[in-house]
Backbone as CSV, one residue per row, in Angstrom:
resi,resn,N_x,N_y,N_z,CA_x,CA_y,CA_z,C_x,C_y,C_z
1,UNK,30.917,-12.752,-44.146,31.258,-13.962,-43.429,32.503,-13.760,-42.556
2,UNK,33.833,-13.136,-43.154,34.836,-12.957,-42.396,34.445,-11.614,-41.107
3,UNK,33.751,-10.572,-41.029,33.651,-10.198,-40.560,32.688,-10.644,-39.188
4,UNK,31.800,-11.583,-39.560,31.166,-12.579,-38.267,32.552,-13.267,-37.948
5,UNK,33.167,-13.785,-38.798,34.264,-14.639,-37.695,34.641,-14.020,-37.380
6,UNK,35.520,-12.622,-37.406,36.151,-11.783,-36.853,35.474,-11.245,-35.577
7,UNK,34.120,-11.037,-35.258,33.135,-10.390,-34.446,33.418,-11.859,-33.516
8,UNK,33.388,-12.701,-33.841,33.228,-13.918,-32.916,34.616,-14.031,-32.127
9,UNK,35.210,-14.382,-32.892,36.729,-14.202,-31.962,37.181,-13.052,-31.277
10,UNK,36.527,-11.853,-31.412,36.895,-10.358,-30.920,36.199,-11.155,-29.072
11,UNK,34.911,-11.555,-29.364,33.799,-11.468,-28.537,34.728,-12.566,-27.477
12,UNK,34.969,-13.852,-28.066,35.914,-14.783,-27.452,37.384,-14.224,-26.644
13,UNK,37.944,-13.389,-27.097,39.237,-12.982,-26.851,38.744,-12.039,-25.547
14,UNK,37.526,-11.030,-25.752,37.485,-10.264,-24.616,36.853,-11.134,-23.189
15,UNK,36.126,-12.537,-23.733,35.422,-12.863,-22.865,36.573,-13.765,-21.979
16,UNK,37.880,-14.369,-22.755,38.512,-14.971,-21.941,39.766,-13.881,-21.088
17,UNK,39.872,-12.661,-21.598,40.573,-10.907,-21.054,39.652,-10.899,-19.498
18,UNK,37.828,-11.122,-19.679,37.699,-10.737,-18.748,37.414,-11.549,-17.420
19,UNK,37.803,-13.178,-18.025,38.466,-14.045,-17.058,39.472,-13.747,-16.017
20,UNK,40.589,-13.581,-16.970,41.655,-13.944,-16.108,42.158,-12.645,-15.967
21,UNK,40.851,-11.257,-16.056,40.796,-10.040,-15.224,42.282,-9.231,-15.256
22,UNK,43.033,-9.747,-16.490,44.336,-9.117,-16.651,44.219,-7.989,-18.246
23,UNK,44.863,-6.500,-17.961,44.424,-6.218,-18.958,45.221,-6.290,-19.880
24,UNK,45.230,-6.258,-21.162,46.234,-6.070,-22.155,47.324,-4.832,-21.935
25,UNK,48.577,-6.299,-21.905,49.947,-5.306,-21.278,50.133,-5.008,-20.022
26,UNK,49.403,-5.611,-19.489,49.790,-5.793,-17.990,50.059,-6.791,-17.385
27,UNK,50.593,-7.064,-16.810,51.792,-8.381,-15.962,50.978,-8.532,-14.287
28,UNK,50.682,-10.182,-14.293,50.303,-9.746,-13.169,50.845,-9.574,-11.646
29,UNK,50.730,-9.671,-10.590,51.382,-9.304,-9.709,52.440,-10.950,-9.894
30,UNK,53.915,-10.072,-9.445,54.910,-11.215,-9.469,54.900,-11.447,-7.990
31,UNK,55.200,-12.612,-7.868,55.791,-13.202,-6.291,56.903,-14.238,-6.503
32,UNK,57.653,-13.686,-5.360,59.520,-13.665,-5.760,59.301,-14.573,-3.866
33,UNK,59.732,-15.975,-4.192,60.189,-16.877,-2.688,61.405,-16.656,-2.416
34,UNK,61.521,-17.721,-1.996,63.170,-17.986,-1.565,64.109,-18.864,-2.195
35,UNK,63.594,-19.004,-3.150,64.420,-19.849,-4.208,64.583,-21.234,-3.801
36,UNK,64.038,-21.970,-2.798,63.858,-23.626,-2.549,62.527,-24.321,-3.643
37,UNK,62.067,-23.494,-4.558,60.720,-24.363,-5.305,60.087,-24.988,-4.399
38,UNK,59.615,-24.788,-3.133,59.030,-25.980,-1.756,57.654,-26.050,-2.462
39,UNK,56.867,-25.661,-3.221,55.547,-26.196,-3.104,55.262,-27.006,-4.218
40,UNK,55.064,-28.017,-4.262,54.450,-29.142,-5.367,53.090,-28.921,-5.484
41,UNK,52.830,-28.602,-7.290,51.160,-28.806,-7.731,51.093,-30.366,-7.890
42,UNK,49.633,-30.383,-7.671,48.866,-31.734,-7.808,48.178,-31.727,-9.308
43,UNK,47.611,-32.666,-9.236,46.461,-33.078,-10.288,47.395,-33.107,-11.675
44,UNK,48.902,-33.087,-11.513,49.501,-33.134,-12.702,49.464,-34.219,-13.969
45,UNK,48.966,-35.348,-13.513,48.930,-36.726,-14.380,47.240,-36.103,-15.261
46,UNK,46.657,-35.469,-15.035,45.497,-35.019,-15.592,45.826,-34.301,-16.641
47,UNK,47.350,-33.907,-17.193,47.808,-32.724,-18.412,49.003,-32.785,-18.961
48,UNK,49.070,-34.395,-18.789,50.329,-34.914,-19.858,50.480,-34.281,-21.003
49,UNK,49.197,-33.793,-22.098,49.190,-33.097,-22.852,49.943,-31.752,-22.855
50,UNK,49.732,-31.284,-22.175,50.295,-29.968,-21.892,51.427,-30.066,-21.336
51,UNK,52.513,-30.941,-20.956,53.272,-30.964,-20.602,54.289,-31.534,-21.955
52,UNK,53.610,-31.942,-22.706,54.263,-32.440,-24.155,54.279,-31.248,-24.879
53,UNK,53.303,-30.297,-24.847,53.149,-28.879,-25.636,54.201,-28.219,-25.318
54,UNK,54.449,-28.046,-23.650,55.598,-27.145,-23.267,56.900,-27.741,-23.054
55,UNK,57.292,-29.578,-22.861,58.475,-29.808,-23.119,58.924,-30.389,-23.958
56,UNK,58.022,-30.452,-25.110,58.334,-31.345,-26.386,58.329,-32.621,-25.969
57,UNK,59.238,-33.613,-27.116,58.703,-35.062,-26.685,59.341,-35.765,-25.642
58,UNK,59.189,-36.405,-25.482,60.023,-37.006,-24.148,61.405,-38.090,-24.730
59,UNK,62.190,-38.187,-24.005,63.342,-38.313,-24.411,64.498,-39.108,-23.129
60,UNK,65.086,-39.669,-23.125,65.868,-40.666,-22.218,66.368,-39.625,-21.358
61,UNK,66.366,-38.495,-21.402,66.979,-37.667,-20.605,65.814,-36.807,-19.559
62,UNK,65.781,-36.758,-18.484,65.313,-36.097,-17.566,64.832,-34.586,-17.657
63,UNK,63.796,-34.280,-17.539,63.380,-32.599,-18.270,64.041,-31.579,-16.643
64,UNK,64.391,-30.782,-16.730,65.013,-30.148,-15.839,64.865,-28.469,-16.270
65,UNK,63.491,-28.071,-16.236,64.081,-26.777,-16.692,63.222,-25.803,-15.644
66,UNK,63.952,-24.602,-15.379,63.254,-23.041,-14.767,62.047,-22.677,-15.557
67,UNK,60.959,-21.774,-15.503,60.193,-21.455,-16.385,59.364,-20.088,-15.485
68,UNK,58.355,-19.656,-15.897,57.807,-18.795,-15.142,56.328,-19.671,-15.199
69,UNK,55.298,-19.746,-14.102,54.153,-19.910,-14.023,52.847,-18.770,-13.562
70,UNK,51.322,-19.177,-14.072,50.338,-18.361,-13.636,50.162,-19.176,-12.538
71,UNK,48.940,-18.616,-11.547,48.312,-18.983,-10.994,47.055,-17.922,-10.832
72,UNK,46.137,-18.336,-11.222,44.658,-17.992,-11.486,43.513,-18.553,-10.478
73,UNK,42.926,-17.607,-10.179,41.648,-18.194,-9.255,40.650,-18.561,-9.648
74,UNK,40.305,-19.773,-9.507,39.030,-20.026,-9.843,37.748,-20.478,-9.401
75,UNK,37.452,-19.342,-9.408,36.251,-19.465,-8.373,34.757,-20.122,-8.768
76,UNK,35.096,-20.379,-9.953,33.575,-21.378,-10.818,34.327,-22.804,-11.029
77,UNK,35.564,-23.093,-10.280,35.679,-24.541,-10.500,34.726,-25.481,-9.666
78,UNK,33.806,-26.477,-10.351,33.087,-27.298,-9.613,33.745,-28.525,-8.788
79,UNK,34.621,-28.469,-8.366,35.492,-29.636,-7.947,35.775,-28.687,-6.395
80,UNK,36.008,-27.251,-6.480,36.542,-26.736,-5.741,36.758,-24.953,-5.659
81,UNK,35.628,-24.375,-5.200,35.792,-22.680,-5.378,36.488,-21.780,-5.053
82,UNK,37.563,-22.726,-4.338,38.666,-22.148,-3.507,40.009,-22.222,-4.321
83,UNK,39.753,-22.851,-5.435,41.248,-23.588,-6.558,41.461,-22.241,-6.736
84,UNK,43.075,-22.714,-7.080,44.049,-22.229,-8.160,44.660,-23.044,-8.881
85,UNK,44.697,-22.443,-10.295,44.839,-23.297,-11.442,46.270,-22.927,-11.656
86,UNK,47.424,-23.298,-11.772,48.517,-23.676,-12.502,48.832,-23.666,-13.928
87,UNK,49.211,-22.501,-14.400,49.665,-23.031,-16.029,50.800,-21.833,-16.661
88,UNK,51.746,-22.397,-17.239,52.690,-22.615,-18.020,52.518,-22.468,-19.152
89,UNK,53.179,-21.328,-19.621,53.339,-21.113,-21.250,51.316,-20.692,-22.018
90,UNK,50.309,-20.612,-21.363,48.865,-20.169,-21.459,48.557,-22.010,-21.057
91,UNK,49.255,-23.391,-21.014,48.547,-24.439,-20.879,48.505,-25.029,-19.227
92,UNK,46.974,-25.508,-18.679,47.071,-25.744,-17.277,47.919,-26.862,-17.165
93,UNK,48.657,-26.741,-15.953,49.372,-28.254,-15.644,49.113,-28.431,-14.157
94,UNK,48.447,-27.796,-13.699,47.723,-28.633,-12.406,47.063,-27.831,-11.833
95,UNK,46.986,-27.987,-10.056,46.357,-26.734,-9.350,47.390,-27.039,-8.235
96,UNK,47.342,-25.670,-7.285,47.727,-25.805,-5.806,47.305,-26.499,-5.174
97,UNK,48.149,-26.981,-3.817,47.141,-27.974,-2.948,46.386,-27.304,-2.622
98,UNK,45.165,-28.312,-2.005,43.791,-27.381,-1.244,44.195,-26.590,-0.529
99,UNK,45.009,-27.326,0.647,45.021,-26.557,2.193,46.234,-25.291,1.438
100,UNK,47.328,-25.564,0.205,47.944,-24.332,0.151,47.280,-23.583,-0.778
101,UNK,46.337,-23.975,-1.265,45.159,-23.007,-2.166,44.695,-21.554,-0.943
102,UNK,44.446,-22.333,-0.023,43.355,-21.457,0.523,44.430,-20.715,1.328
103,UNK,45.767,-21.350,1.966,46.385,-19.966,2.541,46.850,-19.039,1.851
104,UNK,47.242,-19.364,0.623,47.538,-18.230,-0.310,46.210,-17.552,-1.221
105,UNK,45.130,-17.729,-0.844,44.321,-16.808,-1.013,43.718,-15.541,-0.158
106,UNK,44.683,-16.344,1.485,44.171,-15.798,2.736,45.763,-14.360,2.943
107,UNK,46.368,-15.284,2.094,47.892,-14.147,2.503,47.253,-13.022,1.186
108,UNK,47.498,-13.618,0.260,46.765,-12.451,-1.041,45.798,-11.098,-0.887
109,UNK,45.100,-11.216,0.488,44.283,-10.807,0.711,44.906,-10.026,1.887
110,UNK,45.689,-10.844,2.849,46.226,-9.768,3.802,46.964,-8.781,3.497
111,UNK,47.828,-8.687,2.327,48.565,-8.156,1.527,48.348,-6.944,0.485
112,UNK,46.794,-7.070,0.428,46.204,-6.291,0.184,46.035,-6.100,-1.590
113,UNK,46.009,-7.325,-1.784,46.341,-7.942,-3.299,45.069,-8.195,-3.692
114,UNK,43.780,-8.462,-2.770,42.474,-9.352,-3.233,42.023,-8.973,-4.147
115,UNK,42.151,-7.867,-5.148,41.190,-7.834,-6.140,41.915,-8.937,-7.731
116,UNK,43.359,-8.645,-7.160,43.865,-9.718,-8.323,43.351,-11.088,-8.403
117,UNK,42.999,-11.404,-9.317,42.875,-13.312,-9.600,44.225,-13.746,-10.458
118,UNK,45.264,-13.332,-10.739,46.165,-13.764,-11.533,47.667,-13.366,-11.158
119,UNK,48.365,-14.174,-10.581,49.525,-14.025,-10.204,50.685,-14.821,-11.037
120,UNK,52.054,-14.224,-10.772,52.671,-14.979,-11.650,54.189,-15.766,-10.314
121,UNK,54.989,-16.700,-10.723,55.678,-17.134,-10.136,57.015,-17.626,-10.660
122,UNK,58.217,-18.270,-10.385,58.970,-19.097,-11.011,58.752,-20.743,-10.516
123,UNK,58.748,-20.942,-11.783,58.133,-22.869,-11.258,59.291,-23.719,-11.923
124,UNK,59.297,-24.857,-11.687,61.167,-25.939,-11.748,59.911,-27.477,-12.366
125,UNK,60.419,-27.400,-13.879,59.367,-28.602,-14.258,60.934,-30.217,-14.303
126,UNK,60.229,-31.054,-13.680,61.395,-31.883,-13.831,60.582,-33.311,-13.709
127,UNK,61.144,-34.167,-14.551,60.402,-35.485,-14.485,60.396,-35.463,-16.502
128,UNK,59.242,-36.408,-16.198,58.975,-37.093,-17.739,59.922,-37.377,-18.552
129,UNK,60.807,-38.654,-18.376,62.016,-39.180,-18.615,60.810,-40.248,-19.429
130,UNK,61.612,-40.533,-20.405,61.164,-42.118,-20.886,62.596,-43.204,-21.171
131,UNK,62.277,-44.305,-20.696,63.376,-45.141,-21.032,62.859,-46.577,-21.748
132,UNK,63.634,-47.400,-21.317,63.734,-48.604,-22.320,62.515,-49.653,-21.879
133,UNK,61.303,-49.948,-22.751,60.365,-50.903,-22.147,59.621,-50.310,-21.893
134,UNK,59.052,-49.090,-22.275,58.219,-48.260,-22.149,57.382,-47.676,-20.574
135,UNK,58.539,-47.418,-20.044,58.779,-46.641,-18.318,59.077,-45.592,-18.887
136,UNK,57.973,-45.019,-18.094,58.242,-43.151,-18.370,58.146,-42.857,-16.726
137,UNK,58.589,-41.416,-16.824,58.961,-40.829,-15.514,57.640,-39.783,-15.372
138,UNK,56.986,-39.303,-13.949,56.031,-38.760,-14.430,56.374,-36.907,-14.059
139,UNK,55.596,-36.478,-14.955,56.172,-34.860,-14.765,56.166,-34.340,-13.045
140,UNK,56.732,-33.154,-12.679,56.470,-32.933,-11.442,56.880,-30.817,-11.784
141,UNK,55.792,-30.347,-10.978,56.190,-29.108,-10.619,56.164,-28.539,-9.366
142,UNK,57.517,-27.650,-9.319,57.320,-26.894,-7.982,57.304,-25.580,-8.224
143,UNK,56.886,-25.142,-7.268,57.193,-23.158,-7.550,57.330,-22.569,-6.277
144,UNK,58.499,-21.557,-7.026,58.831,-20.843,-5.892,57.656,-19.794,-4.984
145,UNK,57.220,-20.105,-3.826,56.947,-19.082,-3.739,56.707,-18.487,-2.230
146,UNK,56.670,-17.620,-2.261,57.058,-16.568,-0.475,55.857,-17.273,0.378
147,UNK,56.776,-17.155,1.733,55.776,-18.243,2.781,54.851,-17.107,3.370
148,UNK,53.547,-17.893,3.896,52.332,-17.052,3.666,52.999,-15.863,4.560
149,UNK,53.697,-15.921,5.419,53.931,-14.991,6.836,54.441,-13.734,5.675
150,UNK,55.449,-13.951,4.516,56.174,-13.398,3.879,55.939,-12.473,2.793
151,UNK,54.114,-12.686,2.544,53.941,-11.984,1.340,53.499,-10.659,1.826
């Protein structure tokens, strides 16, 4: 019996390895901006959850912290085959905008990066304040990252 569960999770672990096409012990390509955080992910109110996982509970005080982020391609998202998914600590917390989805798939590629689907970044999580009367603040992320001319 333990050895089927074991066979099952082996099978699970390689099948989500050969997702996100990164191999064990390898880092994926970093991209280093200019240190302004200018790009805001969307779809963030969709992963409050995950934003409680990675900043704990919320608290009268304003979340303000540096962190490192993925960004993953996903090319079987049905919403959009052009996405990139956003996530923090292994949990998603949003995607890129469309229109900056697709130029940074178009710079990735000029760059001579296209076979990667998994990049990494520095992202600035700030928001999700709660105060008195039950007003909460809503999360927000930016990430740093090099303008398309730049990568």
């Amino acid at each position: 019996m333990w050895l089927l569960i074991f066979a099952v999770v082996a099978i699970m672990w390689f099948f989500h390895l050969s997702r996100t096409k990164l191999r064990v012990g390898t880092r994926p390509p970093r991209l280093v901006g200019d240190g302004t955080y200018a790009v805001e992910i969307v779809g963030k109110n969709n992963y409050l959850t995950s934003f409680e996982k990675i900043c704990g509970r919320r608290t009268a005080d304003c979340i303000n912290r540096k962190t490192e982020a993925h960004l993953t391609f996903e090319d079987d998202n049905v919403f959009d085959n052009q996405a990139v998914r956003v996530s923090i600590t292994g949990y998603t917390v949003g995607y890129l905008p469309l229109a900056v989805a697709r130029d940074f798939r178009r710079a990735v590629i000029g760059v001579g990066l296209g076979r990667a689907t998994v990049f990494e970044c520095s992202a600035h999580i700030r928001g999700g304040w709660d105060a008195e009367l039950g007003k909460q603040g809503n999360y927000g992320v930016w990430l740093d990252l090099p303008a398309s001319g730049a990568m």
